[in-house]
N, C-alpha and C positions, 0 to 999 in steps of 0.2 A: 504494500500500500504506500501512500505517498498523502500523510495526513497533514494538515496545521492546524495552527490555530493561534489567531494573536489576542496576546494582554494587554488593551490599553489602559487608561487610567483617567481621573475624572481632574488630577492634580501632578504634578511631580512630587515625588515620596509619597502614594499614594497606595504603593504595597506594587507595582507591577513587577518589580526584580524578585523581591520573595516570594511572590505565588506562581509567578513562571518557574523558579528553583523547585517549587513546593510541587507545583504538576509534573515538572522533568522526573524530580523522583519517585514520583507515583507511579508514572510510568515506567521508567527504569524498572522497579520491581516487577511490572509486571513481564519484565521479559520483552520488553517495547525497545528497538532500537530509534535512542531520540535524542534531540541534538536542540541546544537553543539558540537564538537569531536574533541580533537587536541591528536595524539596519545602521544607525545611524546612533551615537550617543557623545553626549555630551560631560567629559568630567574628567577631572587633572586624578583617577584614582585609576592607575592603572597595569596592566600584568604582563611578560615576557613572556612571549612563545618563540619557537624555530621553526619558521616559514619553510614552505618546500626548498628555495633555492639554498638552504643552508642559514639563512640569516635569521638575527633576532628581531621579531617586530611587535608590537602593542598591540594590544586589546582590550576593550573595559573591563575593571577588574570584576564587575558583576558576571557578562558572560564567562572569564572562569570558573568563576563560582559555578554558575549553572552548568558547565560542561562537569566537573566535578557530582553534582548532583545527577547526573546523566552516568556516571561512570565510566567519561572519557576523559584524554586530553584536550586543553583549548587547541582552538585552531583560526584563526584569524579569520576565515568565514564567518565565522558566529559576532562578528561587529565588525562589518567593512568599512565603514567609517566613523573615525573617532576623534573628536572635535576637542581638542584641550585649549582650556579659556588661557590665554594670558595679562589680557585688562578686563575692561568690562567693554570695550571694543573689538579685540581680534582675537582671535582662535590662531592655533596650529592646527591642521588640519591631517590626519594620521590615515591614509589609505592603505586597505589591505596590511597594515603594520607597519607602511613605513611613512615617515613626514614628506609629506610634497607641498606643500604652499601653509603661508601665512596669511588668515583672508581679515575681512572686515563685514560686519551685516551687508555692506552695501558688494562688495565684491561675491560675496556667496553664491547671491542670487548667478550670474556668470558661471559658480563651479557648479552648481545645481546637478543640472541633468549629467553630468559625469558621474557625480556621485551616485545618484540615481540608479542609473545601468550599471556600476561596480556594483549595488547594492541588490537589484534584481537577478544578476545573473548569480550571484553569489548566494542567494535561497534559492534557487532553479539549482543548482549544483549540488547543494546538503538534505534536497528535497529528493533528488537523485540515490543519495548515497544514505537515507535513513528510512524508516518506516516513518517517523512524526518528528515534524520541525517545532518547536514553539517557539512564538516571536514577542518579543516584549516590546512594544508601542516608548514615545517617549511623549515624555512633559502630559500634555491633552488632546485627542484629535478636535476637541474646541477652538483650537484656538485658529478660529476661522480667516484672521490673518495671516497665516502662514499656509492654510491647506492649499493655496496657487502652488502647485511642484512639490509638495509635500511626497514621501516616499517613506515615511519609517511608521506612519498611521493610518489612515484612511487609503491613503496615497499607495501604500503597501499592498493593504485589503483590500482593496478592488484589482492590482494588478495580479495581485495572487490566486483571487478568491476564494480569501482568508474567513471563516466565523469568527468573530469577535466580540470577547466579553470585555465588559468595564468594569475595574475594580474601583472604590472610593472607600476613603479614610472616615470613619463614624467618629472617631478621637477627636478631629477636627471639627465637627460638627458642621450641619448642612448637608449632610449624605445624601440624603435626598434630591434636595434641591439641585445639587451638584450632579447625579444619574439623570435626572429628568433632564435637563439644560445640557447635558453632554448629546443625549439623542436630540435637541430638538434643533439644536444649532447644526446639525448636520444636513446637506440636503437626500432629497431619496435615493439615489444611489448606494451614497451611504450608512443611510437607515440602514440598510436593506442586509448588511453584514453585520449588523448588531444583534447579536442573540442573547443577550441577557448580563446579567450584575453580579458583583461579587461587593458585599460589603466587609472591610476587613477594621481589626482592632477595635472587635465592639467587646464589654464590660458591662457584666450585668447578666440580666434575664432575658434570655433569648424570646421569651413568650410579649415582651414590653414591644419587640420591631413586628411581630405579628400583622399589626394593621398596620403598618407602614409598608411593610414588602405587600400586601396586597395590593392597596394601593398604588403602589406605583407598578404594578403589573396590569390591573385594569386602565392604568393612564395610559401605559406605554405598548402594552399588550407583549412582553417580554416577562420572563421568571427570573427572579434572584436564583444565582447556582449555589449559594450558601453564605455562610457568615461565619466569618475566623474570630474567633476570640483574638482578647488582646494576650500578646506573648512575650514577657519581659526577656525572655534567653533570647529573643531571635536582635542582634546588633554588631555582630561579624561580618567583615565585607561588603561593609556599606559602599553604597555606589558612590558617595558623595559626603564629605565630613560634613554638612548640615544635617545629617539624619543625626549624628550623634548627637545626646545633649551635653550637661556638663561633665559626667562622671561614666566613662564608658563603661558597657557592662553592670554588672552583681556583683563585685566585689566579693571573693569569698574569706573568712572569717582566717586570719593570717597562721601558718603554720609553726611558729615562734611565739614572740612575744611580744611583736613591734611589727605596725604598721610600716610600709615603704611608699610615702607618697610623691608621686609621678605629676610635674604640670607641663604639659605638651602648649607650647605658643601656636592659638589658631591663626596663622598668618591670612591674611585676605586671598594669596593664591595657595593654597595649601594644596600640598601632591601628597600624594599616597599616603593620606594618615594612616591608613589600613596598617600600616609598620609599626604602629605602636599598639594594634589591639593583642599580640602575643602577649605581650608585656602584662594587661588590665585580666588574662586567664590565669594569671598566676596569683593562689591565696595570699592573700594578705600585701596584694599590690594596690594602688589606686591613684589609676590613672585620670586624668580629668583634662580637659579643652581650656585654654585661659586666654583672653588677653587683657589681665590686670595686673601691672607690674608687682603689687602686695602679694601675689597668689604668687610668683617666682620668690621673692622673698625667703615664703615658710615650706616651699621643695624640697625633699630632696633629691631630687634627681630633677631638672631641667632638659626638654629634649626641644631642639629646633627643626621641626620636620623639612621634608622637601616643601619644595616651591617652583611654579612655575616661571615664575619671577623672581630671582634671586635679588638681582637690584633694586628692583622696584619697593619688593615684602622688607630687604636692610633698611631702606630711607622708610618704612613704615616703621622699623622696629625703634628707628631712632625720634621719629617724628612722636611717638606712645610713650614715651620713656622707657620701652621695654630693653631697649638696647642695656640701659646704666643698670635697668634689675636684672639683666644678664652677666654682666660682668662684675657686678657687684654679689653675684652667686658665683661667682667662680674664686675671688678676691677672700672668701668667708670661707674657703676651701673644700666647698661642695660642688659633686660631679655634674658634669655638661654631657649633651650629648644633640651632636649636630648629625643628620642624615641627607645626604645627597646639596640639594640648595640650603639647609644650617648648615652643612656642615662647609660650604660655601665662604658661607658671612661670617666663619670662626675665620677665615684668613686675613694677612695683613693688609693683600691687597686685590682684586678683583678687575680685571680688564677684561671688557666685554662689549667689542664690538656686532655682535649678531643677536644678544635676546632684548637689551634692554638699549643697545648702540649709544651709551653712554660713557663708552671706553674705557680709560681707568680712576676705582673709586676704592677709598679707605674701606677696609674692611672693619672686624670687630679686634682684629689684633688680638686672637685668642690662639694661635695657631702659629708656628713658624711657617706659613704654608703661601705663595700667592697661586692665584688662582684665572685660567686662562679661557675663553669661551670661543669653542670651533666650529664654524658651521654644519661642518657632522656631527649627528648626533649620535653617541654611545647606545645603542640596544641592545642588550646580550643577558644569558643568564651570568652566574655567575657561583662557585663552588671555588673552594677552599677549606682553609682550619683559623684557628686563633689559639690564644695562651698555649699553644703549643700543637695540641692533636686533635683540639675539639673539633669537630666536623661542623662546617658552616656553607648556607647553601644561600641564596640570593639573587637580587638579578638588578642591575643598572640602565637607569633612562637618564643620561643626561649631557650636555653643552661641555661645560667646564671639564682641564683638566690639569691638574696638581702639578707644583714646581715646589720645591721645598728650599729653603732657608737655613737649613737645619742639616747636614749632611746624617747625625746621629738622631734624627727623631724616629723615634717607635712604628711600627704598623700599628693599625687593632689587630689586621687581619691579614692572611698571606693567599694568595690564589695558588692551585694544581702546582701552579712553576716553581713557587715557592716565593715570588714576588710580592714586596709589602704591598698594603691597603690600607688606606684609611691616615690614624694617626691617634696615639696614646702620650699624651702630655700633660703630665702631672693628673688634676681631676678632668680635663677636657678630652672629649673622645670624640673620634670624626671621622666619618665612611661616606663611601659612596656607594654602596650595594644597600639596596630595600629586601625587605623580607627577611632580615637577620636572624631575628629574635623567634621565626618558627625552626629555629634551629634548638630542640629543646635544651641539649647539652649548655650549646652558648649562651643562651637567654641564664640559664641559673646561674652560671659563671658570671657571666658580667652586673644580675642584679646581685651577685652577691658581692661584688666586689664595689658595687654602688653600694650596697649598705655598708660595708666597714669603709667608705670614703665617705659617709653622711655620719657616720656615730651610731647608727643603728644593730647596735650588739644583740639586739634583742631577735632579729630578722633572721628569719630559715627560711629556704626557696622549699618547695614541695619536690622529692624526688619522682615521683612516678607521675610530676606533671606532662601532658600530654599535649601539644596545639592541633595536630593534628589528628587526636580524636575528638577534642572542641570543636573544631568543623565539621569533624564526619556528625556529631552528634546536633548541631545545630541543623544540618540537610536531613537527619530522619527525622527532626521535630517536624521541619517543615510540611516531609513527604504526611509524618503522619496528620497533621493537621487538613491539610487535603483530603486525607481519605475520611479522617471522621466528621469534616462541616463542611464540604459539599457534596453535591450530585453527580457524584465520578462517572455514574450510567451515565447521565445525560453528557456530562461531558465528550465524554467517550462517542457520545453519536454524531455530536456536532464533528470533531477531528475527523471521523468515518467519511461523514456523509456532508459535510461544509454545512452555511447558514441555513435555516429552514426556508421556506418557501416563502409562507403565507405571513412572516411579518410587516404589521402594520408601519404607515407612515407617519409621524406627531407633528 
């Protein structure tokens, strides 16, 4: 068979990435070979794969996720194109995995239809090669100024002819409102692919929505296909650091005797937070989102994530005062830890003619390191060890590269060859490889070596901690939630047999 079926959504963060993961693995069980699709996605949260030709190229870090929940590896098909913001004007623009242009809203329109037919031929090909695709929709297919050339929604669904459900957030309130107004701003066409609702993160008594789901099925003449409770475990792998709130995670009750708390700087372009949520599985860690310079203060452990923008988020960091509560955390002789663009703006000096073309600028002088930016961009995985044999596995996206100051400064980390990485000076630490810390060995190593550089005597790591069964176990929450609050029959007919017939127009 040659099934789909796409998840759009009434909002962005509206649950479309977790209930596409949460179907992928319902179906997986069931012995379904399935694959998920996001034509088109927008978000500096991103994952390395190796491209047919041998190279490393990007994809959203959600579609790994889902390929994962699927019990494959990603594959750069599963998000032909991927949009990484670097103002709140231009995008990098990441095709099949690799950057080909820097656009602007007004230029876009121009790359449109390219993207388009990379994006259509690229579900024609996995449609090819699986029994059932599922496509995760972006932002709203509402958003009626954009559906001219739209391709990742509507635009998709009729070229594919995809059934489509709507999911919408209850948390937020207005569900309702928001499902009705999502069909009625559509024209018939694409009514016509709409087969019904998915309300997700509702609280309470399922019997309270009763007359509300009826109602809007005799408005709309559509079924609700279920209602997910709200799920505090599900917050790994977010598509986007806005999903997170202050405190990532459950926090579990500390394996010692001492808290170890973690304040991540949310930078305005912030890339791959996802690299510190290893960090927040670990008992008795607590990790949080900050941009209050008092909140770096009482840390201990300060971490300056990636950024899309390394020059742009430094002159942020100094414009907040957050620059002086950084270095005044380092000066009090507690650990730093900078990854990919922090670990960037730990150097003395930054010349950067390609992201920011503002050539050379003072760095944070935390680093004997300066720091050089080259139109090609670094994408690869990336494997090694640290403190000696730990095995550490990882992967790099980024501009910049290292010149040191320091002929005798430290690695953190060595690669296969045996060549340094990164940089260990004094309490300051600094890498360029994302995804560290799901390296479990290393992760306890270094937060242990963060707590005896904070004073925290008190601090045990868990030995039999695990990151990657915290992900496998957050993918069967999902699958199971799928299976016990919606109508997997009915769904199952839709993917079969595509949209029904006889839906009405609003």
């Amino acid at each position: 068979m040659s099934g789909g079926l796409l998840v759009a959504g009434t909002t962005s963060d509206a649950g479309k990435s977790v209930l596409t993961a949460g179907i992928c693995r319902w179906l997986h069980r069931q012995g379904v070979k399935v694959a998920p699709f996001k034509a088109q996605n927008m978000s500096n949260n991103s994952a390395v794969v190796i491209g047919p030709d041998g190279r490393g190229g990007e994809l959203g870090r959600a579609q790994a996720m889902q390929a994962a929940a699927c019990g494959i590896a990603p594959d750069l098909r599963f998000n032909p194109v991927l949009l990484k913001p670097g103002s709140d004007l231009s995008s990098q623009v990441v095709l099949l995995g690799e950057a080909v242009d820097t656009i602007t809203a007004g230029s876009f329109r121009s790359l449109r239809p390219r993207l388009a037919q990379t994006a259509y031929a690229a579900l024609a090909e996995l449609r090819q090669a699986y029994d059932v695709v599922v496509c995760e929709g972006a932002g709203s297919p509402a958003e009626i100024n954009l559906r001219d050339g739209d391709y990742v929604n509507m635009g998709l669904a009729r070229q594919a002819r995809l059934p489509t459900i709507v999911v919408g957030d209850i948390d937020r309130g207005g569900v309702f409102a928001a499902m009705f107004g999502t069909l009625a701003l559509l024209d018939p066409a694409d009514q016509a692919l709409i087969a019904g609702f998915v309300v997700n993160k509702f609280r309470g008594d399922r019997g309270l929505l009763a007359p509300g789901l009826e109602m809007l099925r005799q408005l709309t003449g559509r079924p609700t296909y279920g209602v997910l409770p709200w799920a505090l475990d599900l917050w790994l792998d977010a598509e986007d650091s806005l999903a997170y709130g202050r405190v990532l995670g459950r926090p579990a009750a500390p394996h010692g005797t001492e808290w170890l708390d973690v304040a991540v700087v949310r930078l305005p372009r912030i890339s791959n937070a996802t690299d510190v949520e290893a960090l927040a599985t670990e008992p008795g860690v607590r990790v949080r989102l900050t941009v209050e310079p008092a909140e770096l203060a009482a840390a201990d452990l300060v971490v300056l994530p990636g950024s899309k923008s390394t020059v742009a988020d430094l002159a942020w960091l100094r414009e907040t005062g957050l620059a002086d509560a950084v270095t005044a955390h380092v000066a009090a002789g507690r650990p730093l830890l900078g990854i990919c663009g922090g670990y960037q703006m730990l150097a003395r000096a930054i010349h950067d003619p390609v992201e920011s073309r503002r050539g050379s600028v003072p760095g944070l002088g935390l680093l004997p390191i300066e720091i050089t930016f080259d139109p090609h961009k670094t994408v690869r995985p990336a494997e090694g060890s640290a403190a000696g044999d730990l095995p550490v596995r990882g992967y790099e996206i980024h501009h910049g590269y290292v010149s040191t100051t320091d002929p005798e400064l430290t690695p953190l980390l060595h690669d296969l060859s045996g060549a340094g990485e990164g940089a260990l000076h004094g309490v300051v630490h600094g890498t360029h490889w994302h995804g560290t810390f799901e390296s479990d060995e290393f992760r306890r190593w270094f937060l242990t070596r963060v707590a005896r550089l904070a004073g925290r005597t008190g601090f045990r790591v868990a030995p039999g901690n695990s990151f990657a069964a915290a992900r496998e176990r957050t993918l069967d929450l999902l699958g199971d939630l799928v299976e016990e609050h919606l109508d997997t029959a009915a769904l199952w007919r839709l993917i079969e047999s595509g949209p029904p017939a006889d839906l009405p127009f609003v």
